[in-house]
C-alpha positions as CSV (number, residue, x, y, z in Angstrom):
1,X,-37.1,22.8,-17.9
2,X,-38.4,22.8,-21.8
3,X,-40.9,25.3,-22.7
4,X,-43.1,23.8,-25.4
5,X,-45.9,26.7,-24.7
6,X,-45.8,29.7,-25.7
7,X,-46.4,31.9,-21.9
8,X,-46.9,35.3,-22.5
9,X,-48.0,36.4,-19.1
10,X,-47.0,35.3,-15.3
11,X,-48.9,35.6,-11.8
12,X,-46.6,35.9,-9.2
13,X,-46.8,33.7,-5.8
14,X,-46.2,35.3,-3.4
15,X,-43.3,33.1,-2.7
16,X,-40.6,33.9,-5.2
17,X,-42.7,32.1,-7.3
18,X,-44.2,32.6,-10.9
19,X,-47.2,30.6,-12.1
20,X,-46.9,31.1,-16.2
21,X,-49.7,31.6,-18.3
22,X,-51.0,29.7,-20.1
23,X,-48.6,26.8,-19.5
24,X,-49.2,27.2,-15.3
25,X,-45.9,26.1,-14.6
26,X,-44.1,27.5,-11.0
27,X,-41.1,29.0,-11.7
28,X,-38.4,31.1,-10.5
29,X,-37.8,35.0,-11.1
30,X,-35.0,33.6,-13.2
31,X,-36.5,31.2,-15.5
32,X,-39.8,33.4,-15.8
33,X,-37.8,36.2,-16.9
34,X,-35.8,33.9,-19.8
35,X,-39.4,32.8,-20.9
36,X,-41.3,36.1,-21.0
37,X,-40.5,38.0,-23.9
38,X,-38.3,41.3,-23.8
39,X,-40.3,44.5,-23.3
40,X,-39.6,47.9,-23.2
41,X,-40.6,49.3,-20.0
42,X,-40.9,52.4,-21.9
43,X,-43.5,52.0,-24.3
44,X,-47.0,52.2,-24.3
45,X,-48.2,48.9,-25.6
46,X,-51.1,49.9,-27.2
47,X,-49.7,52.9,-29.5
48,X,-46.1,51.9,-28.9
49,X,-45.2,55.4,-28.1
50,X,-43.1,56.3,-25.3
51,X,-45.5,57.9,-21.8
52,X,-43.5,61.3,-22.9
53,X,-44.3,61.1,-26.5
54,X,-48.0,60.6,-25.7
55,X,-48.2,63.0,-23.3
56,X,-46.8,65.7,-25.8
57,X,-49.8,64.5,-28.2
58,X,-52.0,65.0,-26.0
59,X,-51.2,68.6,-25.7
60,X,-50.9,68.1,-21.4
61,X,-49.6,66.4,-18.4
62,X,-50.7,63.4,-18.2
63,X,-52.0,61.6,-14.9
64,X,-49.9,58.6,-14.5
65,X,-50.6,55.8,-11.3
Protein backbone atom coordinates (compact mmCIF):
# COMPACT_ATOMS: atom_id res chain seq x y z
CA UNK A 1 0.00 0.00 0.00
CA UNK A 2 1.60 3.74 -0.66
CA UNK A 3 0.96 6.34 1.88
CA UNK A 4 0.84 9.62 0.12
CA UNK A 5 -1.03 11.22 3.44
CA UNK A 6 0.30 12.15 6.12
CA UNK A 7 -2.19 9.93 9.09
CA UNK A 8 -1.40 10.99 12.36
CA UNK A 9 -4.15 9.30 14.16
CA UNK A 10 -6.18 5.79 13.68
CA UNK A 11 -9.87 4.58 14.88
CA UNK A 12 -9.84 1.20 15.51
CA UNK A 13 -12.70 -1.30 14.03
CA UNK A 14 -13.49 -3.37 15.93
CA UNK A 15 -12.34 -6.04 13.64
CA UNK A 16 -8.58 -6.00 13.66
CA UNK A 17 -9.07 -3.16 11.65
CA UNK A 18 -7.72 0.52 11.66
CA UNK A 19 -9.47 3.32 9.84
CA UNK A 20 -6.49 6.07 9.44
CA UNK A 21 -6.99 9.61 9.85
CA UNK A 22 -7.11 11.66 7.82
CA UNK A 23 -6.44 9.37 4.80
CA UNK A 24 -9.55 6.76 6.07
CA UNK A 25 -7.83 3.96 4.78
CA UNK A 26 -8.64 0.17 6.68
CA UNK A 27 -5.68 -1.23 7.63
CA UNK A 28 -4.06 -3.90 9.63
CA UNK A 29 -2.43 -3.57 13.26
CA UNK A 30 0.71 -4.07 11.21
CA UNK A 31 0.57 -1.51 8.56
CA UNK A 32 -1.17 1.08 10.98
CA UNK A 33 1.62 0.67 13.31
CA UNK A 34 4.56 1.31 10.32
CA UNK A 35 2.47 4.48 9.36
CA UNK A 36 1.84 6.07 12.81
CA UNK A 37 4.73 7.75 13.96
CA UNK A 38 6.95 6.36 17.00
CA UNK A 39 5.85 7.62 20.41
CA UNK A 40 6.95 7.32 23.67
CA UNK A 41 4.43 5.75 25.83
CA UNK A 42 6.15 7.59 28.52
CA UNK A 43 5.81 11.03 27.90
CA UNK A 44 3.28 13.53 28.43
CA UNK A 45 2.63 15.05 25.17
CA UNK A 46 1.78 18.19 26.14
CA UNK A 47 4.92 19.10 28.43
CA UNK A 48 6.93 16.18 27.19
CA UNK A 49 7.82 15.24 30.65
CA UNK A 50 7.58 11.79 31.82
CA UNK A 51 3.98 11.01 34.35
CA UNK A 52 6.82 10.71 37.20
CA UNK A 53 8.54 13.78 36.41
CA UNK A 54 5.31 15.77 36.52
CA UNK A 55 4.02 14.27 39.32
CA UNK A 56 7.32 15.37 41.30
CA UNK A 57 6.47 19.03 39.99
CA UNK A 58 3.52 18.98 41.16
CA UNK A 59 4.66 18.48 44.65
CA UNK A 60 1.98 15.12 45.00
CA UNK A 61 0.51 11.98 43.70
CA UNK A 62 -1.08 12.35 40.96
CA UNK A 63 -4.52 10.77 39.97
CA UNK A 64 -3.93 8.77 36.96
CA UNK A 65 -7.10 6.72 34.93
Amino acid sequence: MENNTKDYGADPLGDGKFRMVPSGDIVSLEERNRRLPRRSNTKNEILGMSWDELERRQGGKLKRL
